[in-house]
N, C-alpha and C positions, 0 to 999 in steps of 0.2 A: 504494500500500500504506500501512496506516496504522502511521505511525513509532510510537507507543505499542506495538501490537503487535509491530513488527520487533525493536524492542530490550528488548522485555518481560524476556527472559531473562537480559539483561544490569544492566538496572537493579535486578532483586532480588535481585544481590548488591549488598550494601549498599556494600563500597569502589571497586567499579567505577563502582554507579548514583551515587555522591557526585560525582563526578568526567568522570560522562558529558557532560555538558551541556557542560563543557570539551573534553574531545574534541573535542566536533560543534563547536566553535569553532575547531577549529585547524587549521593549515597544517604536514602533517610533509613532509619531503623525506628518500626513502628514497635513497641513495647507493652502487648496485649493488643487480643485482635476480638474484642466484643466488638459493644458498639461503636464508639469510638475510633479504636482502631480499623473495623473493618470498613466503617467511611471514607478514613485516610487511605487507606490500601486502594479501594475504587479511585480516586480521585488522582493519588500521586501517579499509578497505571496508566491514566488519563493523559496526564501532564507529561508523561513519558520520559519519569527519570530515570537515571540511568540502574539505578540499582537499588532495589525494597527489599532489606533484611527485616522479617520477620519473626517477631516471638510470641511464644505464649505454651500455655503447661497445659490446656484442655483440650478436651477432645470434643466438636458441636452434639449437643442437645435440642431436644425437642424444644425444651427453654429459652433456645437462643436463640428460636424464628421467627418469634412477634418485633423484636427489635434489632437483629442483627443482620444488616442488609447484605452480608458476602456469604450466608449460608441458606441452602435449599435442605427442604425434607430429604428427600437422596443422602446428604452430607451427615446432618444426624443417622437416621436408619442406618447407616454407614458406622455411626459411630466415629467418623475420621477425625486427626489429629487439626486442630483449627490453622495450623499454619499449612497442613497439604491442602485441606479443601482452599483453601484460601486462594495458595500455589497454583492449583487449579485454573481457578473463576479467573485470576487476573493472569495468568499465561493467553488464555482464550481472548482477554479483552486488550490486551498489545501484549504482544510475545517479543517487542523488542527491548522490553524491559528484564532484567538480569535478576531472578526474584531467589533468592537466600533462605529458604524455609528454619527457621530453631523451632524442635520441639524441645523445648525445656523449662524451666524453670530461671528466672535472674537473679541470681543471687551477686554480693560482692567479688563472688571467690570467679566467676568468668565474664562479668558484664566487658572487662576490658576485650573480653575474644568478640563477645559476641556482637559487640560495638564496635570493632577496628576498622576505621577508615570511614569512619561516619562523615555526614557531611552536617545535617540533622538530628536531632531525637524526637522523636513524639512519644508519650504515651498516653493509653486507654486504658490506667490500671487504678484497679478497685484497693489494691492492698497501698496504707501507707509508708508503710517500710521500707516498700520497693521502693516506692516514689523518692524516698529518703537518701536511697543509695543512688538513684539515677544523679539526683540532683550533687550528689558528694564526683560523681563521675563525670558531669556535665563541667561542673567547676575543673576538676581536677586535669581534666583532657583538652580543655577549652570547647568542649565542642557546644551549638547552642540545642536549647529545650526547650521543646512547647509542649506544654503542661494541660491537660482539660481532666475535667472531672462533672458528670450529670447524673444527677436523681433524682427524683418522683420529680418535680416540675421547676428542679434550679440549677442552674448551670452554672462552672468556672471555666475562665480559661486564664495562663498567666505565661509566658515568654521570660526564659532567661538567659540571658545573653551573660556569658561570663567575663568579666571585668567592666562592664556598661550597666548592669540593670541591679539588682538586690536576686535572693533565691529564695528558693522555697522557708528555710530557716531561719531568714530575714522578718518571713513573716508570723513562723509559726517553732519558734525553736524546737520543740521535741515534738515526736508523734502524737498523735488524741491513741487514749487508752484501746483496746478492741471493746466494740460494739458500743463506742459511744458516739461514734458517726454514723450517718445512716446508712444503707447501701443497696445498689439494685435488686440484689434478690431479697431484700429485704421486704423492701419500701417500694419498690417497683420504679420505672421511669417511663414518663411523656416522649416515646422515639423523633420525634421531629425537634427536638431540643439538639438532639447529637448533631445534626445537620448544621445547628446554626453554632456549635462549638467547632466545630470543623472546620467552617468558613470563619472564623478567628481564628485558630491554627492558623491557616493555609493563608491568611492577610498578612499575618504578622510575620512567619515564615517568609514570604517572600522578600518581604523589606528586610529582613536580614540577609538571605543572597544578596539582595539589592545592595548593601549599604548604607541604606537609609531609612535605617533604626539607630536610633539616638536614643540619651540617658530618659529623655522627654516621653520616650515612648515605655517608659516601663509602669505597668499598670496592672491593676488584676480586673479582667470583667466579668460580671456579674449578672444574670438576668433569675427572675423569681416569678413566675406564673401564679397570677390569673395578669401580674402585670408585667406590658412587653417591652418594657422599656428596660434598656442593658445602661447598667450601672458602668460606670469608669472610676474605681477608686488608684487615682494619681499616688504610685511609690517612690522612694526619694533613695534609688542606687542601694548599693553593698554596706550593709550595716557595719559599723566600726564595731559592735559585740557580738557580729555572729561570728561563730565560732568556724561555719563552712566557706565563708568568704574570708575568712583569715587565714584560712590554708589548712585549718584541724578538720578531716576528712572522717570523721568518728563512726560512720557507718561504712564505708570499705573498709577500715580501720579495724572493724569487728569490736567496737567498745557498747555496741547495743546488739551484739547477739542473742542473748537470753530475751528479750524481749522482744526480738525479731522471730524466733520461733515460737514465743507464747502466741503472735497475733495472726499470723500465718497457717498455723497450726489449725485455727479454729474453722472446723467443720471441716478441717481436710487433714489427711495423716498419709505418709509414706513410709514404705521400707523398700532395703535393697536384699533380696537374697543373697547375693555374690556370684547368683549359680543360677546360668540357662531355664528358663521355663518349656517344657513342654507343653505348647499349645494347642494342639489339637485333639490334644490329651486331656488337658483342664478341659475345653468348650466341649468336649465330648461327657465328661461328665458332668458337669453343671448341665448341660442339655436333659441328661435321664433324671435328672432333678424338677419337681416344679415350682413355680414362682422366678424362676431364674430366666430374666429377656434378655438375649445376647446378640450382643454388633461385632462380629469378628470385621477385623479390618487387616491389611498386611501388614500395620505398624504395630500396632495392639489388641488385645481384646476387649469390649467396653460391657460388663456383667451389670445390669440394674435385678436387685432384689429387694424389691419395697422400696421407699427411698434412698438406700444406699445403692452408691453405683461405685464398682471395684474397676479400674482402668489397670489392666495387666501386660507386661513387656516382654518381650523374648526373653529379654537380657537379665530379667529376675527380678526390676524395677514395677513395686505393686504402689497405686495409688487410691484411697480411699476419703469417700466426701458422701455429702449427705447426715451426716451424723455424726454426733459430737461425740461418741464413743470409739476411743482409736482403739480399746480393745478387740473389737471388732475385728481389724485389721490382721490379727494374731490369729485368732479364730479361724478365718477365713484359707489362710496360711498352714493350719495345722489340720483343718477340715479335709481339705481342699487341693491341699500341692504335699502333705503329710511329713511338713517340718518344723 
Protein backbone atom coordinates (compact mmCIF):
# COMPACT_ATOMS: atom_id res chain seq x y z
CA UNK A 1 0.00 0.00 0.00
CA UNK A 2 1.26 3.38 -0.75
CA UNK A 3 2.27 5.19 2.68
CA UNK A 4 1.45 8.75 1.15
CA UNK A 5 -1.91 7.49 0.72
CA UNK A 6 -2.21 5.44 4.01
CA UNK A 7 -1.42 8.43 6.11
CA UNK A 8 -2.95 11.15 3.67
CA UNK A 9 -5.47 11.98 6.29
CA UNK A 10 -3.25 12.30 8.86
CA UNK A 11 -0.67 14.46 7.45
CA UNK A 12 -3.29 17.28 6.41
CA UNK A 13 -3.70 18.03 9.73
CA UNK A 14 -1.11 20.26 9.95
CA UNK A 15 0.00 19.57 13.98
CA UNK A 16 -0.10 15.97 13.45
CA UNK A 17 1.59 15.87 9.66
CA UNK A 18 4.53 18.27 11.46
CA UNK A 19 5.30 15.72 13.65
CA UNK A 20 4.57 12.45 11.63
CA UNK A 21 7.77 11.74 10.38
CA UNK A 22 8.68 11.42 14.01
CA UNK A 23 6.37 9.05 15.00
CA UNK A 24 7.36 6.70 12.03
CA UNK A 25 10.72 7.01 13.83
CA UNK A 26 9.88 5.98 17.04
CA UNK A 27 9.86 3.10 19.53
CA UNK A 28 6.64 3.47 22.07
CA UNK A 29 6.40 0.74 24.79
CA UNK A 30 2.74 0.47 25.69
CA UNK A 31 2.73 -0.98 29.46
CA UNK A 32 -0.69 -2.91 29.87
CA UNK A 33 -2.96 -3.56 27.16
CA UNK A 34 -6.61 -3.18 28.78
CA UNK A 35 -8.37 -0.25 27.81
CA UNK A 36 -6.04 2.18 27.71
CA UNK A 37 -3.48 0.54 26.22
CA UNK A 38 -5.29 -1.27 23.71
CA UNK A 39 -6.50 2.28 22.28
CA UNK A 40 -2.95 3.35 22.15
CA UNK A 41 -1.95 0.10 20.36
CA UNK A 42 -4.80 0.96 17.42
CA UNK A 43 -3.97 4.39 17.17
CA UNK A 44 0.16 4.23 17.25
CA UNK A 45 -0.59 1.19 14.39
CA UNK A 46 -2.33 3.91 12.75
CA UNK A 47 0.22 6.59 12.93
CA UNK A 48 2.78 3.89 11.62
CA UNK A 49 5.44 3.96 14.17
CA UNK A 50 8.19 2.28 13.75
CA UNK A 51 8.16 -0.07 16.52
CA UNK A 52 5.15 -1.12 19.45
CA UNK A 53 6.76 -3.10 22.35
CA UNK A 54 4.14 -4.48 24.01
CA UNK A 55 3.28 -5.68 27.65
CA UNK A 56 1.01 -7.12 29.88
CA UNK A 57 0.62 -10.46 32.23
CA UNK A 58 -3.10 -11.46 31.15
CA UNK A 59 -4.59 -13.58 29.13
CA UNK A 60 -8.28 -11.79 27.35
CA UNK A 61 -11.45 -12.56 29.12
CA UNK A 62 -14.85 -12.56 28.59
CA UNK A 63 -14.45 -9.27 30.94
CA UNK A 64 -12.56 -7.59 28.72
CA UNK A 65 -15.03 -7.08 25.75
CA UNK A 66 -17.40 -4.60 26.83
CA UNK A 67 -14.46 -2.14 27.12
CA UNK A 68 -11.41 -3.26 25.54
CA UNK A 69 -11.46 -2.30 21.97
CA UNK A 70 -8.40 -4.77 20.59
CA UNK A 71 -10.16 -8.00 21.62
CA UNK A 72 -12.97 -10.16 19.99
CA UNK A 73 -14.98 -13.03 21.49
CA UNK A 74 -12.60 -15.47 19.24
CA UNK A 75 -9.57 -13.89 21.41
CA UNK A 76 -11.16 -14.61 24.83
CA UNK A 77 -12.65 -18.34 23.91
CA UNK A 78 -9.01 -18.57 22.80
CA UNK A 79 -8.02 -17.65 26.17
CA UNK A 80 -4.92 -15.82 24.21
CA UNK A 81 -2.02 -14.17 25.83
CA UNK A 82 -3.37 -10.13 25.54
CA UNK A 83 -0.02 -9.17 23.87
CA UNK A 84 -0.55 -12.15 20.93
CA UNK A 85 -4.09 -11.21 20.35
CA UNK A 86 -3.08 -7.82 20.38
CA UNK A 87 0.09 -8.89 17.90
CA UNK A 88 -2.51 -10.04 15.85
CA UNK A 89 -5.24 -7.25 15.21
CA UNK A 90 -2.53 -4.79 14.71
CA UNK A 91 -0.01 -6.93 12.28
CA UNK A 92 -3.57 -7.00 10.04
CA UNK A 93 -4.06 -3.24 10.56
CA UNK A 94 -0.26 -2.08 9.17
CA UNK A 95 2.02 -4.89 9.03
CA UNK A 96 4.74 -2.22 8.51
CA UNK A 97 4.99 -1.77 11.93
CA UNK A 98 7.61 -3.97 13.95
CA UNK A 99 5.38 -5.12 16.87
CA UNK A 100 7.53 -6.78 20.16
CA UNK A 101 4.85 -8.85 21.91
CA UNK A 102 6.04 -9.25 26.20
CA UNK A 103 4.16 -11.77 27.95
CA UNK A 104 5.20 -10.80 31.36
CA UNK A 105 4.80 -9.24 34.17
CA UNK A 106 7.13 -5.56 34.89
CA UNK A 107 8.75 -5.75 37.56
CA UNK A 108 12.05 -3.53 38.46
CA UNK A 109 14.37 -6.42 38.10
CA UNK A 110 13.64 -6.40 33.71
CA UNK A 111 11.73 -3.19 32.95
CA UNK A 112 15.28 -1.89 31.61
CA UNK A 113 15.15 -5.06 28.98
CA UNK A 114 11.82 -4.71 28.34
CA UNK A 115 12.02 -0.81 27.67
CA UNK A 116 15.47 -0.74 25.73
CA UNK A 117 15.51 1.64 23.16
CA UNK A 118 12.21 3.34 23.82
CA UNK A 119 11.55 6.37 22.40
CA UNK A 120 8.04 6.71 24.49
CA UNK A 121 6.34 5.06 27.55
CA UNK A 122 2.61 4.84 27.88
CA UNK A 123 0.97 3.10 30.28
CA UNK A 124 -2.68 1.52 30.83
CA UNK A 125 -1.94 0.10 34.36
CA UNK A 126 -4.22 -0.40 37.08
CA UNK A 127 -1.44 -1.46 39.68
CA UNK A 128 0.23 1.49 41.50
CA UNK A 129 3.57 0.10 42.00
CA UNK A 130 4.04 -0.48 38.72
CA UNK A 131 3.33 2.98 37.99
CA UNK A 132 5.88 3.67 40.68
CA UNK A 133 8.71 1.92 39.12
CA UNK A 134 7.80 3.00 35.51
CA UNK A 135 8.11 6.49 36.75
CA UNK A 136 11.66 5.61 38.89
CA UNK A 137 12.76 4.29 35.07
CA UNK A 138 11.30 7.16 33.10
CA UNK A 139 13.54 9.57 35.25
CA UNK A 140 16.39 7.31 35.48
CA UNK A 141 16.64 6.51 31.58
CA UNK A 142 15.49 9.89 30.50
CA UNK A 143 13.03 8.46 28.42
CA UNK A 144 9.50 10.49 28.45
CA UNK A 145 6.00 9.06 30.06
CA UNK A 146 2.50 9.52 29.42
CA UNK A 147 0.69 8.52 32.29
CA UNK A 148 -3.45 7.90 32.11
CA UNK A 149 -5.52 6.36 34.43
CA UNK A 150 -9.94 6.00 34.13
CA UNK A 151 -12.66 4.62 36.36
CA UNK A 152 -16.21 4.45 36.75
CA UNK A 153 -16.66 8.17 35.01
CA UNK A 154 -13.01 10.04 35.87
CA UNK A 155 -10.25 10.38 34.05
CA UNK A 156 -6.26 11.36 34.53
CA UNK A 157 -3.81 11.83 32.27
CA UNK A 158 -0.22 13.45 33.25
CA UNK A 159 3.03 13.70 30.86
CA UNK A 160 6.50 13.53 32.38
CA UNK A 161 9.18 14.60 30.60
CA UNK A 162 12.30 14.01 32.64
CA UNK A 163 14.33 17.02 33.79
CA UNK A 164 11.33 19.62 32.25
CA UNK A 165 8.10 18.70 34.17
CA UNK A 166 7.71 17.20 38.03
CA UNK A 167 6.76 13.08 38.38
CA UNK A 168 4.42 11.10 39.47
CA UNK A 169 6.13 11.43 43.36
CA UNK A 170 6.13 15.14 42.92
CA UNK A 171 2.62 14.75 43.30
CA UNK A 172 1.87 11.83 45.30
CA UNK A 173 5.06 10.75 47.29
CA UNK A 174 4.32 7.19 48.27
CA UNK A 175 1.75 4.74 46.96
CA UNK A 176 -2.21 4.95 48.23
CA UNK A 177 -2.56 1.69 50.57
CA UNK A 178 -4.31 -1.60 48.24
CA UNK A 179 -7.96 -1.01 47.98
CA UNK A 180 -8.01 2.23 48.98
CA UNK A 181 -8.21 3.54 45.32
CA UNK A 182 -11.00 2.53 43.36
CA UNK A 183 -10.41 0.23 40.23
CA UNK A 184 -12.18 -1.09 37.01
CA UNK A 185 -13.06 -4.29 38.11
CA UNK A 186 -14.13 -2.91 40.95
CA UNK A 187 -16.16 0.18 40.33
CA UNK A 188 -16.41 -0.54 36.69
CA UNK A 189 -15.65 2.30 33.95
CA UNK A 190 -17.75 4.78 31.25
CA UNK A 191 -15.59 3.10 27.90
CA UNK A 192 -15.69 6.35 25.97
CA UNK A 193 -13.65 8.19 28.70
CA UNK A 194 -10.56 5.97 27.56
CA UNK A 195 -10.84 7.59 24.09
CA UNK A 196 -10.78 10.89 25.34
CA UNK A 197 -7.59 9.92 27.61
CA UNK A 198 -5.98 8.64 24.75
CA UNK A 199 -6.32 11.77 22.76
CA UNK A 200 -4.39 13.50 25.79
CA UNK A 201 -1.61 10.97 25.49
CA UNK A 202 -1.31 11.15 21.93
CA UNK A 203 -1.59 15.49 22.03
CA UNK A 204 0.90 15.72 24.47
CA UNK A 205 3.14 12.98 23.03
CA UNK A 206 3.41 14.56 20.07
CA UNK A 207 4.72 18.00 21.24
CA UNK A 208 7.30 16.04 22.80
CA UNK A 209 8.62 14.59 19.40
CA UNK A 210 7.82 17.95 18.45
CA UNK A 211 9.98 19.81 20.81
CA UNK A 212 7.40 21.96 21.91
CA UNK A 213 6.70 20.91 25.33
CA UNK A 214 7.87 23.39 27.71
CA UNK A 215 8.04 23.51 31.60
CA UNK A 216 4.54 25.52 30.87
CA UNK A 217 3.17 22.44 29.61
CA UNK A 218 3.21 20.29 32.73
CA UNK A 219 -0.17 19.78 34.06
CA UNK A 220 -2.25 16.86 35.37
CA UNK A 221 -5.91 16.61 33.49
CA UNK A 222 -8.71 15.86 34.82
CA UNK A 223 -12.29 15.23 33.73
CA UNK A 224 -15.37 13.86 36.27
CA UNK A 225 -18.67 12.96 34.78
CA UNK A 226 -21.88 13.95 34.69
CA UNK A 227 -19.55 17.17 34.06
CA UNK A 228 -17.58 17.41 30.65
CA UNK A 229 -15.43 19.97 31.35
CA UNK A 230 -11.45 18.78 31.80
CA UNK A 231 -9.92 20.36 34.59
CA UNK A 232 -6.10 21.62 33.95
CA UNK A 233 -4.53 21.77 37.33
CA UNK A 234 -1.12 23.83 36.37
CA UNK A 235 2.28 21.86 38.15
CA UNK A 236 5.26 23.91 38.97
CA UNK A 237 8.42 21.24 37.60
CA UNK A 238 10.60 18.63 39.73
CA UNK A 239 10.13 19.17 43.34
CA UNK A 240 13.30 20.02 45.37
CA UNK A 241 11.87 17.19 48.12
CA UNK A 242 11.08 14.50 45.84
CA UNK A 243 13.19 12.02 46.58
CA UNK A 244 12.73 10.41 42.41
CA UNK A 245 13.60 13.77 40.81
CA UNK A 246 16.71 13.87 43.06
CA UNK A 247 18.10 10.83 41.72
CA UNK A 248 16.97 8.40 44.92
CA UNK A 249 15.22 5.76 42.49
CA UNK A 250 13.68 3.70 45.63
CA UNK A 251 11.53 1.46 43.77
CA UNK A 252 14.01 -0.06 41.09
CA UNK A 253 16.13 0.26 44.03
CA UNK A 254 13.97 -2.55 45.79
CA UNK A 255 13.50 -0.38 49.05
CA UNK A 256 9.53 -0.95 48.61
CA UNK A 257 9.42 -4.53 47.83
CA UNK A 258 7.49 -5.85 50.75
CA UNK A 259 5.00 -3.75 49.97
CA UNK A 260 5.08 -4.02 46.24
CA UNK A 261 4.14 -7.69 46.78
CA UNK A 262 1.53 -7.04 49.49
CA UNK A 263 -0.41 -4.98 46.76
CA UNK A 264 0.00 -6.81 43.70
CA UNK A 265 -0.55 -9.99 45.30
CA UNK A 266 -4.01 -9.01 45.98
CA UNK A 267 -6.52 -11.33 44.18
CA UNK A 268 -3.76 -12.79 42.04
CA UNK A 269 -0.87 -15.33 43.38
CA UNK A 270 1.98 -17.08 41.38
CA UNK A 271 4.29 -19.96 41.55
CA UNK A 272 7.10 -21.32 39.55
CA UNK A 273 7.51 -25.14 39.52
CA UNK A 274 11.13 -25.02 38.15
CA UNK A 275 9.94 -28.12 36.08
CA UNK A 276 8.19 -28.56 32.53
CA UNK A 277 4.28 -28.98 32.74
CA UNK A 278 2.78 -31.59 30.92
CA UNK A 279 -0.08 -30.06 29.15
CA UNK A 280 -2.12 -32.08 27.60
CA UNK A 281 -2.00 -34.16 30.26
CA UNK A 282 -3.35 -31.55 32.85
CA UNK A 283 -6.25 -30.34 30.04
CA UNK A 284 -6.90 -33.85 29.64
CA UNK A 285 -7.61 -34.29 33.18
CA UNK A 286 -9.25 -31.22 34.29
CA UNK A 287 -11.49 -32.18 31.04
CA UNK A 288 -12.90 -35.61 32.85
CA UNK A 289 -13.41 -33.35 35.80
CA UNK A 290 -16.80 -31.06 35.94
CA UNK A 291 -17.05 -27.56 36.58
CA UNK A 292 -13.79 -27.17 34.89
CA UNK A 293 -14.05 -24.53 31.39
CA UNK A 294 -10.91 -24.62 29.49
CA UNK A 295 -9.11 -22.28 26.67
CA UNK A 296 -6.13 -24.32 25.60
CA UNK A 297 -4.05 -21.91 23.65
CA UNK A 298 -0.38 -22.76 22.21
CA UNK A 299 1.09 -20.27 24.85
CA UNK A 300 -0.83 -21.41 27.83
CA UNK A 301 -3.73 -23.20 29.38
CA UNK A 302 -6.55 -20.69 30.77
CA UNK A 303 -8.71 -23.25 33.43
CA UNK A 304 -12.00 -21.17 34.95
CA UNK A 305 -13.42 -23.13 37.84
CA UNK A 306 -16.10 -20.81 39.42
CA UNK A 307 -14.46 -17.67 39.61
CA UNK A 308 -11.04 -18.65 39.92
CA UNK A 309 -9.30 -18.90 36.61
CA UNK A 310 -5.72 -20.98 36.81
CA UNK A 311 -3.49 -19.51 33.79
CA UNK A 312 -0.98 -22.40 33.38
CA UNK A 313 2.69 -22.43 31.22
CA UNK A 314 4.76 -25.07 29.69
CA UNK A 315 7.42 -23.81 31.60
CA UNK A 316 5.90 -24.69 35.11
CA UNK A 317 4.82 -20.99 35.44
CA UNK A 318 1.10 -21.37 37.30
CA UNK A 319 -0.92 -18.06 37.79
CA UNK A 320 -3.92 -17.62 39.97
CA UNK A 321 -6.75 -14.78 40.34
CA UNK A 322 -10.10 -14.56 41.09
CA UNK A 323 -9.62 -15.02 44.64
CA UNK A 324 -8.13 -13.92 47.56
CA UNK A 325 -7.10 -17.21 48.67
CA UNK A 326 -3.49 -18.04 47.40
CA UNK A 327 -3.99 -21.25 49.04
CA UNK A 328 -5.79 -22.33 46.59
CA UNK A 329 -2.85 -22.16 44.24
CA UNK A 330 -1.07 -25.16 46.27
CA UNK A 331 -4.12 -27.18 46.11
CA UNK A 332 -4.43 -26.97 42.64
CA UNK A 333 -0.77 -27.97 42.21
CA UNK A 334 -0.88 -30.81 44.59
CA UNK A 335 -4.52 -31.87 43.20
CA UNK A 336 -3.73 -31.47 39.81
CA UNK A 337 0.16 -31.73 38.48
CA UNK A 338 0.72 -34.19 42.05
CA UNK A 339 3.59 -31.99 43.65
Amino acid sequence: MDPEQRYSRLSRYAPLGAVLPRWQESHCVLIGLGGLGGGLALLLARFGVRKLTLIDRDTVGCENLGHQALFTEQHASQGLPKVQAAAEVLAAINPAVELDPQFAELTRHNIATLCAGATLLFDGLDSYFTRYIVNDHALHSGIPWLSAGVVRGELSVRAVLPGVTGCLRCLLRDPPPPGSVPTCSAEGVFPPLLGVANALQLEQAGRILGATFTAEDDALYSLDLPDWRIQRLQLSGPQPDCPACSGNYDFLGGQYDQQAVAACSEGRFELELGTDIDMAGLARRLAEESGWQLRPNRWCLVADYGSERYTVFPSGKLVLSGTDDGSRLNHFVAVWLGS
